[in-house]
C-alpha positions as CSV (number, residue, x, y, z in Angstrom):
1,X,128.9,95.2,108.4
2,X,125.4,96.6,109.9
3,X,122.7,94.7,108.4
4,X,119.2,95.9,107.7
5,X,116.0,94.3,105.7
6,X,113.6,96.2,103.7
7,X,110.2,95.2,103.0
8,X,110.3,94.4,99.3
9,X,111.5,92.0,96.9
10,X,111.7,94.9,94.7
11,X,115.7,94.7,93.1
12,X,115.4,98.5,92.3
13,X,113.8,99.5,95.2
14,X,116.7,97.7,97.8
15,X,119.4,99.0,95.7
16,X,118.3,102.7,95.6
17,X,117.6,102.8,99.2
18,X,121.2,101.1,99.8
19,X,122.9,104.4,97.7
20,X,121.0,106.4,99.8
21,X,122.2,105.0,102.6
22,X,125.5,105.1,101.5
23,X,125.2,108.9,101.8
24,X,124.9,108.3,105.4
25,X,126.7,105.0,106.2
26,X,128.8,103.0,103.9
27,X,128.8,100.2,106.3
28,X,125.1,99.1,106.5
29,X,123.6,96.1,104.0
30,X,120.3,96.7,103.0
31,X,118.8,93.1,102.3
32,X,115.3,92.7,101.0
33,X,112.7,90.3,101.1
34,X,113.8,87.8,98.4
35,X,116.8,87.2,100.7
36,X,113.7,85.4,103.0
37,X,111.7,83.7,100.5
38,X,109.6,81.6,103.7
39,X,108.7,84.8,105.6
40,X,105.2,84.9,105.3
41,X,103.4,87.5,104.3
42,X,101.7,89.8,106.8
43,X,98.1,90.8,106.4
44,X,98.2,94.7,106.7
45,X,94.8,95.1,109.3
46,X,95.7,98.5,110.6
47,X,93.7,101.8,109.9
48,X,96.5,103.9,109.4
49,X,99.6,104.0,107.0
50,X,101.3,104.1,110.1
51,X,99.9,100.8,112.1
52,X,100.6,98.9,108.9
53,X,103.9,100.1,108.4
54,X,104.8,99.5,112.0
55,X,102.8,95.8,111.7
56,X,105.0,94.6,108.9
57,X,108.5,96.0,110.2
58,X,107.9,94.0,113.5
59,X,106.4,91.0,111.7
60,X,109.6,91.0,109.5
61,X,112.4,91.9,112.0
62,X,111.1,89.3,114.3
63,X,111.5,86.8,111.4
64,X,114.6,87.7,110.6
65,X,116.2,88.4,113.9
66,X,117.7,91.7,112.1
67,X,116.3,95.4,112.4
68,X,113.6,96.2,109.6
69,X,112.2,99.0,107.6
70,X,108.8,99.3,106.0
71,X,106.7,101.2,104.3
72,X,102.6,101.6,103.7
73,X,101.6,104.0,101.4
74,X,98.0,105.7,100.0
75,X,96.4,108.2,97.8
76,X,94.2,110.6,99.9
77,X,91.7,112.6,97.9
78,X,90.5,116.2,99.2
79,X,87.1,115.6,97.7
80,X,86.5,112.2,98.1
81,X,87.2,113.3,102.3
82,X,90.4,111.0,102.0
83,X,89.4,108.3,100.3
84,X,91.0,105.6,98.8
85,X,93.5,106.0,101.7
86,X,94.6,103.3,103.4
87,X,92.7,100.9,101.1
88,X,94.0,102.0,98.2
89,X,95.5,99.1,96.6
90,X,92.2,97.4,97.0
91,X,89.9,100.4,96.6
92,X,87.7,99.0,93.3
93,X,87.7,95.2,94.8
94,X,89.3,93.9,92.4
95,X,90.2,90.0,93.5
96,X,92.6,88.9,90.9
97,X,96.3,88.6,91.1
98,X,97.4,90.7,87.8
99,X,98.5,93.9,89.1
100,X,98.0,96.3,86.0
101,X,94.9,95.1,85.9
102,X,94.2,96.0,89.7
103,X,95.8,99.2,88.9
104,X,93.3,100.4,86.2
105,X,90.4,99.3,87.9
106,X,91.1,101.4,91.1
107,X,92.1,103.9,88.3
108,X,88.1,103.7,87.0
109,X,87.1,103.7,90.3
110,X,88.3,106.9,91.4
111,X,87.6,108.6,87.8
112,X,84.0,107.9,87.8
113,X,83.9,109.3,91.1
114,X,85.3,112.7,90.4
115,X,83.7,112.6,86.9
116,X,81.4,115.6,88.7
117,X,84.4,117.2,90.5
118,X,86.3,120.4,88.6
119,X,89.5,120.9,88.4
120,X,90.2,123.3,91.2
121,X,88.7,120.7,93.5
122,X,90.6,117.7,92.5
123,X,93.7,118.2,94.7
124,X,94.8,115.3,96.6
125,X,98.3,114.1,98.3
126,X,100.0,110.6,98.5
127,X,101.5,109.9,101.8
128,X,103.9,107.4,102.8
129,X,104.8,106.3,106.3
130,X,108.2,104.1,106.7
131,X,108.6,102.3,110.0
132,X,111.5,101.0,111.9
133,X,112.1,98.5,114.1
134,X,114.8,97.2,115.3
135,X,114.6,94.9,119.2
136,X,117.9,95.3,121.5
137,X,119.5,92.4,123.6
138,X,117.9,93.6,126.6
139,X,114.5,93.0,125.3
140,X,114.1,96.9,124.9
141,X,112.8,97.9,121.0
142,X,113.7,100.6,119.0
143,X,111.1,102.4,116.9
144,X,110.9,105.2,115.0
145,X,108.6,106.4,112.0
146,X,108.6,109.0,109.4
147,X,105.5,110.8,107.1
148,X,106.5,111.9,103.6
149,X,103.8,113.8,101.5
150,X,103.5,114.5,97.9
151,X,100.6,116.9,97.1
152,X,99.2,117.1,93.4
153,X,95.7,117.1,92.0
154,X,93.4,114.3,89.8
155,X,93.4,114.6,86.3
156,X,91.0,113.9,84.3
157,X,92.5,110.9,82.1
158,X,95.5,108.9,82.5
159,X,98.8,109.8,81.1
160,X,102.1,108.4,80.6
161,X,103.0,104.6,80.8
162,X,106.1,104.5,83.0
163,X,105.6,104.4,87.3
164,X,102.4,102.1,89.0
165,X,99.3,102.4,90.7
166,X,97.3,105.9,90.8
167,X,100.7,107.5,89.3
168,X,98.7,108.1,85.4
169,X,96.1,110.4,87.1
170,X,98.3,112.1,89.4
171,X,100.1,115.4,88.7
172,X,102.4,116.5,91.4
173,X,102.1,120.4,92.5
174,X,104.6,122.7,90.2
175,X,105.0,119.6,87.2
176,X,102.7,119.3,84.1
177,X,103.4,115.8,83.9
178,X,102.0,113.0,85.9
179,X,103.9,110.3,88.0
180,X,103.5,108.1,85.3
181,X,105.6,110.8,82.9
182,X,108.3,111.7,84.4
183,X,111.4,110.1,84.7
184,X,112.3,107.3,87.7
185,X,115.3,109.7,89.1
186,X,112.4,113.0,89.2
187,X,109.8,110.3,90.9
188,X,112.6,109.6,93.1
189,X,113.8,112.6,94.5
190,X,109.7,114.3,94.4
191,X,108.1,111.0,95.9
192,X,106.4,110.7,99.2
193,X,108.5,107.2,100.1
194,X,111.8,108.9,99.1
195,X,111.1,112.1,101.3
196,X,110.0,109.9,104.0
197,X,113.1,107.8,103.5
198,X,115.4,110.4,103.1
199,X,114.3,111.9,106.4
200,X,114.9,108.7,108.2
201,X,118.4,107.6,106.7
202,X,120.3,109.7,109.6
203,X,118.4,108.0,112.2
204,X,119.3,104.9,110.6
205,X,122.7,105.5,110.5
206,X,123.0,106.6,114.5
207,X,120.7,103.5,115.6
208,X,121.4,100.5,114.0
């Protein structure tokens, strides 16, 4: 069986992308990260979603001798010119390790920045580029990368407890809801990772 490792040690996350291979493929293994609990982690120093989507899947494939898949992600706000981007995990500087807590403070961060902004001019889109990499006997690598986008607009106040990160202050175009309110099978199929994911399966499926 065809063997490939995702970049996450999320449970949910490996087995969702696996049934969406299966769509493809039923003879690829998606492994994850937690399969490789020494590989360390890799310090993400691109300036694009793409540079450190490509850094990690060479980083990890060339750990684990087996082709890789990853992902980088960001919110990109029209009137903050595209800001958090790339940094938004760490937009507000927050330095501590509790993740809700990083999330709501980025959350503040970009609220009290658009506390001026109206409504009309709070559109934004998050974008998620997934890498592959996967290197051949010969020495020759295979890469490919694909962009999914999810436009929306800034709300003025969180809503809605399910979902992470900016997903309580974003409302996707055509939903009333925010991330954080709608269900994890709507996320999935409207997401930015899952259209970039779904639009790479095929290639998957031909190359590995």
């Amino acid at each position: 069986m065809r063997q490939l490792v995702l970049a996450t040690k999320n449970l949910g996350k490996i087995a969702e992308f696996d049934r969406l291979l299966n769509q493809f493929a039923s003879d690829i293994k998606v492994l994850g990260l937690s399969d490789y609990p020494d590989m360390p982690a890799v310090e993400e120093t691109g300036v694009t979603l793409s540079e450190n989507a490509r850094l990690k899947a060479k980083a990890i494939s060339q750990f684990t001798n087996l082709p890789a898949l990853a992902d980088d992600s960001g919110l990109f706000i029209d009137a903050l010119n595209g800001q958090p981007g790339v940094y938004s995990a760490r937009f507000s500087g927050y330095a501590g390790n509790n993740s809700k807590e990083r999330d709501l403070a980025n959350i503040r961060k970009v609220l009290e920045l658009l506390t001026d902004v109206p409504e009309p001019k709070r559109g934004a889109q998050f974008k998620a580029v997934v890498a592959f990499y996967k290197p051949n006997p010969d020495g020759t690598v295979i890469e490919k990368e694909e962009l999914g986008v999810l436009t929306g607009e800034i709300i003025s106040s969180p809503q809605g407890d399910a979902g992470f990160g900016y997903d309580p202050i974003f409302s996707p175009d055509d939903f009333d809801q925010t991330l954080a309110e709608l269900s994890p099978g709507v996320k999935d199929e409207i997401s930015h990772r899952g259209i970039a994911l779904r639009a790479i399966a095929p290639f998957l499926r031909d190359h590995l």
